[in-house]
C-alpha positions as a Markdown table, in Angstrom:
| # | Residue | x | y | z |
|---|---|---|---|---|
| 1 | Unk | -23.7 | -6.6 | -5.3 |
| 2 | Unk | -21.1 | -8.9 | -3.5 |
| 3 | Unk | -18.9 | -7.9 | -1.0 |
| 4 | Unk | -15.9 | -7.9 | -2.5 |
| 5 | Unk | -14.1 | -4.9 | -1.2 |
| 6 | Unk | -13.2 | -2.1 | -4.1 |
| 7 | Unk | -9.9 | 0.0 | -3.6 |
| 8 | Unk | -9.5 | 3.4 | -5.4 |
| 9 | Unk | -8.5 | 2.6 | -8.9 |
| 10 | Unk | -11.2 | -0.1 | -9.2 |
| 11 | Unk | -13.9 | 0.9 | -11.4 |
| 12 | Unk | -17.2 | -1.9 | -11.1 |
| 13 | Unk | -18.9 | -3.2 | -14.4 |
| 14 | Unk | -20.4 | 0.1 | -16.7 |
| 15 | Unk | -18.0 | 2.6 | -15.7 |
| 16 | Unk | -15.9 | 4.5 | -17.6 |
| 17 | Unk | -12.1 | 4.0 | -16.4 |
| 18 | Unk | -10.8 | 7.3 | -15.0 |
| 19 | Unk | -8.5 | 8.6 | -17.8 |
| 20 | Unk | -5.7 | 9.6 | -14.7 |
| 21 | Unk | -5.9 | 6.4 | -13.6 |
| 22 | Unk | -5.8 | 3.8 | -17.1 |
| 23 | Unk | -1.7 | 3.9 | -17.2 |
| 24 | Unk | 0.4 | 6.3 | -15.3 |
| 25 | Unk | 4.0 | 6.1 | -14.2 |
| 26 | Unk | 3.1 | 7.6 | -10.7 |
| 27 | Unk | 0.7 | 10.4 | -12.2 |
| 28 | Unk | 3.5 | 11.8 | -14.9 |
| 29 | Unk | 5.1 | 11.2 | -18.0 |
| 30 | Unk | 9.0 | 10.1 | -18.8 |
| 31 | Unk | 9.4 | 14.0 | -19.5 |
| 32 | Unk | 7.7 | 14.7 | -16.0 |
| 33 | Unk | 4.2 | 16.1 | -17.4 |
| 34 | Unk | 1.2 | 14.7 | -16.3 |
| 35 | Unk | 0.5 | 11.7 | -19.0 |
| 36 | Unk | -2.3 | 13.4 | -21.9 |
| 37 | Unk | -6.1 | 12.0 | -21.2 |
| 38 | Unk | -6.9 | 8.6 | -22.3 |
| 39 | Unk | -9.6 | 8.6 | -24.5 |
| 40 | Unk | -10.0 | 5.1 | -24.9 |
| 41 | Unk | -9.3 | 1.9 | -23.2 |
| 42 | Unk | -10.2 | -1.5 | -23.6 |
| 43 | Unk | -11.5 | -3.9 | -20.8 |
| 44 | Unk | -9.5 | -7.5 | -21.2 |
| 45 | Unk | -11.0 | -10.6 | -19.2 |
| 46 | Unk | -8.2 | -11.5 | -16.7 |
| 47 | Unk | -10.2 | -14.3 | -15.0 |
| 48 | Unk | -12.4 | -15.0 | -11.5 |
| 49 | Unk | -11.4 | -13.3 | -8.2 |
| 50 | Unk | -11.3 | -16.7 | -6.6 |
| 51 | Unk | -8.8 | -17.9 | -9.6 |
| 52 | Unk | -5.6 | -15.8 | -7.9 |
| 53 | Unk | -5.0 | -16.5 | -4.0 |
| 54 | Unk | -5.4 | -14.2 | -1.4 |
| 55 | Unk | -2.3 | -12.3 | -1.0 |
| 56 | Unk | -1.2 | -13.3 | -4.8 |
| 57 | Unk | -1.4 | -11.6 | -8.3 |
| 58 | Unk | -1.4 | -13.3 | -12.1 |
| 59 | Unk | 0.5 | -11.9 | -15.0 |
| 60 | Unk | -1.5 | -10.9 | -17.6 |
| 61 | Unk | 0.2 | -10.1 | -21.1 |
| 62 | Unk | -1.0 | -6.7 | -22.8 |
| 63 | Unk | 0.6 | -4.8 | -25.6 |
| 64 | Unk | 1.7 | -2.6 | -23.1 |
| 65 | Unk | 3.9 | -5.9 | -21.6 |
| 66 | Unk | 2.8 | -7.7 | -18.4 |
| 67 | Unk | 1.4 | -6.8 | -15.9 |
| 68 | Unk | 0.5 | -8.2 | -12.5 |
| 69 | Unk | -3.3 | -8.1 | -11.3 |
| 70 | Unk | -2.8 | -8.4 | -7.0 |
| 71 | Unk | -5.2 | -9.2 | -5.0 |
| 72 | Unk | -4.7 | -8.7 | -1.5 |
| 73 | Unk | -6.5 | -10.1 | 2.3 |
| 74 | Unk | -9.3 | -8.1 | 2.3 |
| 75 | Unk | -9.9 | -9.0 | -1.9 |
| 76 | Unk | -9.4 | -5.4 | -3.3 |
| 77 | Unk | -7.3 | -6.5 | -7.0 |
| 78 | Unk | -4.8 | -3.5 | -8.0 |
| 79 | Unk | -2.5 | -4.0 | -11.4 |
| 80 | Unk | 1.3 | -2.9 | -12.1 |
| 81 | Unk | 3.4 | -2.8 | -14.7 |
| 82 | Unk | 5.6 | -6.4 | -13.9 |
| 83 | Unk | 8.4 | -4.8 | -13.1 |
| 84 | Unk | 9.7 | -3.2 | -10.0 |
| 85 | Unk | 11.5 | 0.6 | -11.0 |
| 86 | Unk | 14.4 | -0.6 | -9.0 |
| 87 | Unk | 16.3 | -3.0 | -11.3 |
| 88 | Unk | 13.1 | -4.4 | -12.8 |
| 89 | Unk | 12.5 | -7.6 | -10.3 |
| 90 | Unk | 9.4 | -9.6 | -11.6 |
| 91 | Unk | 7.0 | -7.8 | -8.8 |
| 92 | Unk | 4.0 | -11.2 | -9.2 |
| 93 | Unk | 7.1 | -12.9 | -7.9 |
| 94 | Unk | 6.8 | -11.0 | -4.9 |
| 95 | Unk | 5.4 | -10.6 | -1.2 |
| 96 | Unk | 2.1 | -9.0 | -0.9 |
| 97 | Unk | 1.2 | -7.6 | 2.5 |
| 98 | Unk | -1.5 | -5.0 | 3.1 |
| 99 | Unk | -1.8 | -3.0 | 0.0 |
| 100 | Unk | 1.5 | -3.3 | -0.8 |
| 101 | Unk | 4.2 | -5.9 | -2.9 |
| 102 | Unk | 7.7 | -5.9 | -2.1 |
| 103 | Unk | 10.3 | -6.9 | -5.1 |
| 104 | Unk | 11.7 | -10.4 | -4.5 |
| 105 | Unk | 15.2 | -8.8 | -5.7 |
| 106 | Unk | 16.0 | -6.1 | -3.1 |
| 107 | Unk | 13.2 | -5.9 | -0.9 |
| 108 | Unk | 11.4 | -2.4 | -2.2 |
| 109 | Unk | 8.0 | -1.8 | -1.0 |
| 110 | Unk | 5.7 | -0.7 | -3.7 |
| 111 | Unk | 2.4 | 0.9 | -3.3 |
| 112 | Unk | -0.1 | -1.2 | -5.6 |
| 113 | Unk | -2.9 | 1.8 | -5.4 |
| 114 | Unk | -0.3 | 3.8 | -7.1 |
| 115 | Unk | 3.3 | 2.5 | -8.2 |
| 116 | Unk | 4.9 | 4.0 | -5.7 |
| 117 | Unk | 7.9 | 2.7 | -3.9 |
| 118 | Unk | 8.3 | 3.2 | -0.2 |
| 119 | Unk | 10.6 | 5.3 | 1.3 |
| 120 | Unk | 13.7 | 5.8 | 1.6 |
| 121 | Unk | 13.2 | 4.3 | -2.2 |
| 122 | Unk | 11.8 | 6.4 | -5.0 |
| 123 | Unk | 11.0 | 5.3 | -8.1 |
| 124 | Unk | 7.2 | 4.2 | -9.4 |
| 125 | Unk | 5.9 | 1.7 | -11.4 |
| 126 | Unk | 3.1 | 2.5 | -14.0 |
| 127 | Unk | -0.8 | 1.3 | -12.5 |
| 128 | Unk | -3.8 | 0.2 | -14.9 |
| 129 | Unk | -7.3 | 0.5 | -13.6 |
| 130 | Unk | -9.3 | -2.6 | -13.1 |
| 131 | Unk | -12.9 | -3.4 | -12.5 |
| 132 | Unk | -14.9 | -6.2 | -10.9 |
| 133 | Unk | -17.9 | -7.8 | -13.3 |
| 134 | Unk | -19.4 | -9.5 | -10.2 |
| 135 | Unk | -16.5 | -11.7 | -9.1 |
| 136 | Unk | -14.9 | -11.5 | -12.5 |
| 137 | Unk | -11.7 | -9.1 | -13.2 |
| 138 | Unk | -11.2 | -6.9 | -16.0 |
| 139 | Unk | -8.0 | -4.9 | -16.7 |
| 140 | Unk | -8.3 | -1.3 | -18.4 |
| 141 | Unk | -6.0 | -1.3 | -21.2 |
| 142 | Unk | -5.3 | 1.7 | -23.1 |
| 143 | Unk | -5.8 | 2.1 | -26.7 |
């Protein structure tokens, strides 16, 4: 195994994604339940770690629309919905510090292990699992 660092949602090569973590909106649905158990999700080949800079992210188009794969300093790779819950700022276009992006529009911090904007903001974006085959990134997408 490399050392490539591995944050919560990432699941490594022959694991099962976590059904709670495939495609939330911060852990509920539009009606405010939690979102029904994925049963399914297929893996989609986003590319080679070394392929998005430090600090960065890539869009990657499902059916779902696009989404951004981060990765950050310490090369943990996250994935958001593309769009920040504020007033839907492109969020690959933005700054990623830490674990975190902020929206190149109006400056909201979001969360990229969870969707979650910082406060005083509230709002979430939805999260997809990913995994690393070696050095290679895969993207859970649902059914």
């Amino acid at each position: 195994m490399d050392n490539v660092s591995r944050n919560p949602s990432t699941v490594m090569a022959g694991e099962d994604p976590p059904s709670s973590t495939v495609l939330t909106a911060c852990g509920k649905s539009a009606d405010g339940d939690p979102p029904p158990a994925m049963t399914q999700a297929a893996w989609q080949d986003v590319g080679m770690l070394d392929e998005i800079p430090r600090q960065g992210a890539r869009t990657v188009a499902t059916p779902h629309g696009a989404v951004a794969v981060f990765r950050t300093q310490d090369d943990q790779v996250f994935a958001l919905a593309d769009r920040c819950p504020h007033k839907g700022g492109t969020l690959s276009h933005g700054i990623v510090h830490g674990h975190a992006v902020t929206c190149p529009l109006h400056n909201w911090v979001i969360d990229l292990a969870d969707g979650r904007a910082a406060e005083p903001d509230e709002g979430c974006v939805r999260h997809f699992a990913v995994r690393l085959d070696g050095r290679r990134i895969q993207l859970a997408v649902p059914a």
